[in-house]
Residue, then its C-alpha position, 0 to 999 in steps of 0.5 A: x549501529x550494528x557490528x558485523x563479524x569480517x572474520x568468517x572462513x569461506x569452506x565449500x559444502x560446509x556450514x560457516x561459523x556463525x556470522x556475529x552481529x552487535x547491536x549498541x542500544x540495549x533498551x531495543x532488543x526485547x522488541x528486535x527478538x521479540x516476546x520469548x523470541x518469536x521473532x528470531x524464531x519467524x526470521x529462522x523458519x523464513x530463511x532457514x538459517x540458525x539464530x541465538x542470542x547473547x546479550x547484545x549480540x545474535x549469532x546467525x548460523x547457516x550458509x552465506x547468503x541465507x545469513x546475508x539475508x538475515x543480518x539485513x532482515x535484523x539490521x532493518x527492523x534494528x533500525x526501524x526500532x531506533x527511529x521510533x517505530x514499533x514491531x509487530x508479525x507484519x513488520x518482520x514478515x515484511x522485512x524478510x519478503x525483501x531481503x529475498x528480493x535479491x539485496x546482495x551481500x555486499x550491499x547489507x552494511x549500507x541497506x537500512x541507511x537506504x531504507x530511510x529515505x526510500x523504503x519508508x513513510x513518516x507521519x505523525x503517528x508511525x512510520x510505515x516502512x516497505x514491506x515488499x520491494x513492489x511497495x519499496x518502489x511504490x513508496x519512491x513512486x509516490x515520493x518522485x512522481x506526480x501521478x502514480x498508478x497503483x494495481x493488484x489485488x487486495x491487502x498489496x497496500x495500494x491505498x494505506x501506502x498513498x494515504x501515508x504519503x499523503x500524510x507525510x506530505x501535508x506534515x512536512x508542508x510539501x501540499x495544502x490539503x489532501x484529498x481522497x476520493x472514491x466511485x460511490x458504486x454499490x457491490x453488488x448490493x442494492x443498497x437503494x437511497x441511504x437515510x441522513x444527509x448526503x455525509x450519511x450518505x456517502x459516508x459507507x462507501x468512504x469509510x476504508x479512507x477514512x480508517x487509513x487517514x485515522x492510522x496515520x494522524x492524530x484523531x484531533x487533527x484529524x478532526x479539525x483538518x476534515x472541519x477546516x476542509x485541509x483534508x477532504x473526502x469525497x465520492x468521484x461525482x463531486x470532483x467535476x469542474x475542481x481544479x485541485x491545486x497544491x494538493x495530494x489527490x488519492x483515487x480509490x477503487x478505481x476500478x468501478x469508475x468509467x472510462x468518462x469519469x476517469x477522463x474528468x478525474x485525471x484532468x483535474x490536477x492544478x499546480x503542485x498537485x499529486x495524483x494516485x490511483x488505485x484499484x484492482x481490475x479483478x473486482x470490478x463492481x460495474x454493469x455487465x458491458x460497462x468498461x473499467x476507468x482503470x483498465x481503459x487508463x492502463x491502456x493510454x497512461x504508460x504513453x505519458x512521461x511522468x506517470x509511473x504504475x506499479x503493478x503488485x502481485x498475490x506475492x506482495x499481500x501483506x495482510x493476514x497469511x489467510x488473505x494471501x492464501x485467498x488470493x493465490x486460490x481465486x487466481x488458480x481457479x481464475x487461471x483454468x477458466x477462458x480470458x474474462x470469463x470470472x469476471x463477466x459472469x460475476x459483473x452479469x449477475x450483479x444487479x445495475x447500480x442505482x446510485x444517486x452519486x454515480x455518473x452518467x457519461x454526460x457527468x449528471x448523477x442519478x438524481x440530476x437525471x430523476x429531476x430532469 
């Protein structure tokens, strides 16, 4: 656990003297600071304060809130490190974005205790931990809602977050099975009738949750629980007629399901089932004129008791800095043009989908329509 220093003199106008902090396992300090220190160098240049190391001990020199900030920012990633979990870039980066979410001063001591049980995911791979405090509140979302609503724009962690919880779940024996599901909608490309059986063929569309539930699980168990059907993964169109009970349901790229589809996914949760959606209303990849499921849910949902959505930001991208950069420059250009524009324009160029496992609005895919 760590120590911190009582005994720091308050002076107005002048630096403090530096704040002490201990930390007890020795063994767990190469990783805290770091290769050659980088990471205390990532925590100085975020939160512009001074930090050296002795031992087991971290002097963190600057004003007082900024070595509030950092005293949290180290106890966390402390304590991340002594339940098991590894350090990278991310992971320092994202306890940084939330000690700049206002946690106060007197509230550091008992922060990382917190952080256990609401900022955190633990499955059998890792533990994924917040790294902002939009997905410390997804994550309690997740954990005390039974039907989450999760938007914003790429790398925010939407879906790697709702397959952790899903995965955390099926361990713990809170639900049966998982399953995760996606709208088998082109973007933009005309990737016509794909070769292979129908796995083949939906197989590129649902690749991405494959890649989270992968992250999260052992490849074996992976595996089996995909042969033994505990875990399912399967496009929109095969959700129709299901009642899906003690299960965790994840919707992904909602955004490209219609309003109908959205209609028949929500009204399939059985008992002691979960439902996350998850999308951004940026990239919608239907034809020009064809309302968003999404959009038409973000309009009815927050009318309903027991549903939570939490909206993420460009503030809340967590992937590469480049991605961030990205987003914030689209949402600049986005901003000067007139209410819809980008998004009609790039939905009017892109050709109209022709994809055997889209629904039409009576529920019939494309094939069910070529045989009649």
């Amino acid at each position: 656990m760590a120590k911190s220093d009582k005994n720091l003199r308050q002076v107005d106008a002048v630096i403090d003297e530096p704040l002490i902090i201990e930390f007890d396992n020795n063994r767990l300090l190469p990783e805290l600071y770091g290769e050659h220190g980088k990471n205390l160098v990532r925590i100085e240049q975020a939160l512009g304060v001074s930090i050296a190391n002795r031992g087991n001990q971290v002097f963190v020199s600057g004003d007082a809130p900024a070595r509030a900030r950092a005293e949290l920012v180290l106890n966390t990633l402390y304590h991340q490190l002594e339940r098991g979990g590894q350090l990278g870039g991310g992971d320092v980066d994202g306890a940084v974005r939330l000690s700049l979410g206002g946690a106060p001063a007197k509230d550091v001591a008992d922060r990382p205790r917190r952080l256990d049980k609401l900022d955190s995911l633990r499955t059998n791979r890792r533990e994924v931990a917040a790294r902002s405090t939009t997905q410390a509140a997804y994550i309690k979302a997740l954990l005390t809602n039974e039907l989450v609503v999760g938007t914003g724009p790429a790398g925010t962690g939407k879906t790697y977050l709702a397959v952790a919880a899903a995965a955390a779940m099926l361990v713990e024996g809170r639900v049966d099975r998982i399953i995760l599901s996606r709208p088998a909608v082109e973007a933009g490309e005309s990737l016509g009738f794909l070769p292979g059986d129908m796995r083949d063929k939906v197989d590129p569309y649902l690749r991405p949750l494959y890649d989270a539930l992968y992250d999260m699980l052992p490849g074996p168990q992976v595996s089996r629980s995909l042969e033994s059907g505990e875990i399912e993964i399967a496009p929109l169109a095969f959700m129709r007629g299901r009642t899906l009970s003690n299960a965790f349901v994840i919707l992904d790229e909602s955004q490209n399901a219609t309003p109908m589809q959205m209609k028949m996914f929500l009204t399939r949760m059985g008992e002691n089932s979960r439902m996350v959606i998850t999308g951004d209303p940026s990239q919608i990849d239907l034809p020009f004129g064809t309302k968003s499921g999404l959009k038409d849910a973000l309009e009815i949902l927050p009318k309903i008791r027991g549903v939570e959505i939490i909206r993420f930001g460009e503030e809340d991208v967590v992937r590469h800095d480049m991605v961030t950069r990205i987003v914030k420059a689209y949402n600049k250009r986005d901003a000067k043009l007139p209410q819809g524009t980008a998004d009609k324009s790039a939905r009017k160029r892109a050709p109209e989908p022709k994809n055997p496992l889209s629904l039409d609005d009576e529920g019939r895919t494309g094939q069910e329509n070529e045989q009649k």
